[in-house]
C-alpha positions in Angstrom: -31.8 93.9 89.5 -35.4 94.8 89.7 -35.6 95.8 86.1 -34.7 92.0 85.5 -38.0 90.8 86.3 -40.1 90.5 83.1 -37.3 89.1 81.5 -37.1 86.3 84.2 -41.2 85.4 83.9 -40.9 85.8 80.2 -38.1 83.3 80.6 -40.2 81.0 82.5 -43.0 81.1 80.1 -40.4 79.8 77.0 -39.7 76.8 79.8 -42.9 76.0 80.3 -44.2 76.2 76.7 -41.3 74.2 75.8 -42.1 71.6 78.0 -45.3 71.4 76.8 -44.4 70.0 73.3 -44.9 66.3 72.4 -41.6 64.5 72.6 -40.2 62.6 69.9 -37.0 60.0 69.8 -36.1 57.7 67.8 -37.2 54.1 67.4 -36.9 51.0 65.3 -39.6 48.8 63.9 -38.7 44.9 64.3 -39.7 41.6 65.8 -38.9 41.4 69.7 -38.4 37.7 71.2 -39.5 37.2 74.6 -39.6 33.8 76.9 -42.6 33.1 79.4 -41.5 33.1 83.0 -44.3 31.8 84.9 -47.1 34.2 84.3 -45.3 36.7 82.7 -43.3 37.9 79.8 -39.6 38.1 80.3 -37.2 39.8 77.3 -35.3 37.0 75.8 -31.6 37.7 76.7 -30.4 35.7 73.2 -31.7 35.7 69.8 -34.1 32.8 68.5 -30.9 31.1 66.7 -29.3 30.3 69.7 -32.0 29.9 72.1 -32.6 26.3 72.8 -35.6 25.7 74.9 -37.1 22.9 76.6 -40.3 20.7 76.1 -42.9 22.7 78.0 -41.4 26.0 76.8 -44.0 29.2 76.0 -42.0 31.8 73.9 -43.5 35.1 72.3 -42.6 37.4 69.4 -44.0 40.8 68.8 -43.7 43.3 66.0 -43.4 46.5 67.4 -41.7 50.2 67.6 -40.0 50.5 70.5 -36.6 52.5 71.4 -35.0 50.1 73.0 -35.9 46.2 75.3 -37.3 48.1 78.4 -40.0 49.7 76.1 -40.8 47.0 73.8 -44.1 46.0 73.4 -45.4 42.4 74.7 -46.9 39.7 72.7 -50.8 39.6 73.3 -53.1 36.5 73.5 -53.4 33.4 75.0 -49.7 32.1 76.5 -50.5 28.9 78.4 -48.5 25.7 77.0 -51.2 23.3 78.2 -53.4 25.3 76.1 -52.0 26.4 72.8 -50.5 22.5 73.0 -53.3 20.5 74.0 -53.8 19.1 70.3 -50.1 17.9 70.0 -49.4 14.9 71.4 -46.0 14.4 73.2 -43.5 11.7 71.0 -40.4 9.9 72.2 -37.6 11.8 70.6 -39.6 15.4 70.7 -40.1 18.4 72.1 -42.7 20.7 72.1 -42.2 24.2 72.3 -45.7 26.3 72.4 -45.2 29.8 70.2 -47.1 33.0 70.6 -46.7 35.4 67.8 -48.2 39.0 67.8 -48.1 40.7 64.8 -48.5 43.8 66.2 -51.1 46.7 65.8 -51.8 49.2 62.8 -50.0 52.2 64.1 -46.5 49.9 64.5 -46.9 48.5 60.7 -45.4 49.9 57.6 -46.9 51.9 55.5 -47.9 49.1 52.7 -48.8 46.0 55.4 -52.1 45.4 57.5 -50.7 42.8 60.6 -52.3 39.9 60.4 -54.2 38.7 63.9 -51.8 37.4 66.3 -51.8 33.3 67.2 -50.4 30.4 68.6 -48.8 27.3 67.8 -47.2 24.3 68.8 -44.1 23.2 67.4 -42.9 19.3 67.8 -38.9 19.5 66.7 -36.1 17.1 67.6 -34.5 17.8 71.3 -31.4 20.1 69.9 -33.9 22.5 68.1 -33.6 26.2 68.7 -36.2 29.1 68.9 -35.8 29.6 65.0 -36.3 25.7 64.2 -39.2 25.7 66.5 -40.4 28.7 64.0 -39.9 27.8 61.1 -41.8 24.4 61.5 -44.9 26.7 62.3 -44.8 30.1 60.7 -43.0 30.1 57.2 -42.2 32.2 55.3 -39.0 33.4 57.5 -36.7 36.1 56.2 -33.7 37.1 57.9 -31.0 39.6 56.3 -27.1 39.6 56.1 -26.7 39.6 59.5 -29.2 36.7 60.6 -31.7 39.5 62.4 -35.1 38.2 61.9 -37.1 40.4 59.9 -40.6 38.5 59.0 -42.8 35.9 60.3 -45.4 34.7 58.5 -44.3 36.6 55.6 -44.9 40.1 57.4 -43.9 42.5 57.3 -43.7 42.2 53.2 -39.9 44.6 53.5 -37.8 46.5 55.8 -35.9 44.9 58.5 -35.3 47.1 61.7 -35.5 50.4 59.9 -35.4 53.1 62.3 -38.4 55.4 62.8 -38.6 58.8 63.9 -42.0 58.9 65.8 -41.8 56.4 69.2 -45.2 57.0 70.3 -46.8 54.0 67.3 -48.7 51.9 69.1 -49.0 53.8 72.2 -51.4 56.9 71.4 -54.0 57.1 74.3 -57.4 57.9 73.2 -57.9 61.5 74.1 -60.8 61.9 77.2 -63.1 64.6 78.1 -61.7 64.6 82.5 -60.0 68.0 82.2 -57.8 70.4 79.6 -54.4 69.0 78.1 -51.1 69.7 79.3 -50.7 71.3 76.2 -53.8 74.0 77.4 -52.7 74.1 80.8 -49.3 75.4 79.7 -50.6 78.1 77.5 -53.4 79.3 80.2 -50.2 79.6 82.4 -47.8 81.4 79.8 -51.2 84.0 79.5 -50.7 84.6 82.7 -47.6 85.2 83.5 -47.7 87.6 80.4 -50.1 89.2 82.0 -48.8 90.0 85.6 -46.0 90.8 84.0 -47.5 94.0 82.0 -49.2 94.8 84.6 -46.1 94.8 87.1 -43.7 96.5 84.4 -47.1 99.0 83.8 -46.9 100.2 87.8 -42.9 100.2 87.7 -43.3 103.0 85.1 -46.2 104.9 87.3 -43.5 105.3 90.2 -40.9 106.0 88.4 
């Protein structure tokens, strides 16, 4: 068994330099909905067809990468209804739904769009309205495809709708800082040395023998 050993360490250095890698899964690129519950942003559980909300109502939509609900990015920017509709005036027979629409950042846009800057609006519709009236009073162009999944607001993006995208990490790149080495050095300080003792423990095994 004791002849084993460098094969065991050099095993644990393909581990380790595995782990090091950067991980990449697969994403898709679309336009999430989200309702405001109290001071926070809550995924919307149905899509903006459907959704009927009340007068008072702050809902958000964000154009994003993200795998999957629990890793989609929030919209950004002012979300307070008496804010975004303080210049709409209530009317009998309306209701006023305040919309906050992120366009997302750079890295989450295709290839051929720049996002515009996200904003707000406030849209007066009839009491029966859903999410997607509310929307399309405020932010034409709309485009939706065969299957009624919203794929531009505003016009953006210009094409696609959903595409999947190989790289997750769009949007969520930290900036690199100067505190201490990368994982990725770290791992390959370690690999060196357990190269190392190794040699020299398979170098001394051959002394005695």
């Amino acid at each position: 068994m004791t002849g084993r050993r460098p094969w065991v360490l050099l095993l644990a250095v393909l581990v380790l330099c595995a782990g090091a890698g950067p991980a990449q899964a697969a994403g898709y690129r679309y336009w999430s909905f989200w309702d405001r519950d109290g001071d926070r942003w809550a995924y919307a559980t149905q899509g903006p067809a459907t959704a009927r909300p009340s007068d008072g109502d702050v809902q958000g939509f964000r154009f994003a990468v993200s795998e999957n609900s629990g890793d989609a990015a929030r919209p950004r920017g002012e979300a307070r209804f008496a804010a975004i509709c303080a210049a709409t005036p209530e009317r009998e027979g309306r209701k006023r739904v305040a919309l906050v629409i992120d366009f997302g950042t750079r890295t989450d846009a295709p290839s051929a769009d720049t996002p515009p800057p996200p904003r707000t609006a406030c849209a007066s519709v009839s009491p029966d309205a859903t999410t997607a009236d509310a929307l399309a009073a405020v932010a034409k162009p709309l485009r939706y495809d065969a299957n009624a999944l919203l794929c531009a607001i505003g016009g953006y993006p210009r094409t696609g709708c959903g595409e999947q995208v190989s790289d997750t990490t769009a949007g969520k790149r930290q900036p690199a800082t100067d505190s201490g080495p990368s994982l990725g050095l770290a791992a390959g300080g370690a690999a060196v040395a357990l190269l190392a003792a190794a040699a020299v423990w398979q170098a001394r095994r051959r002394r005695h023998v």
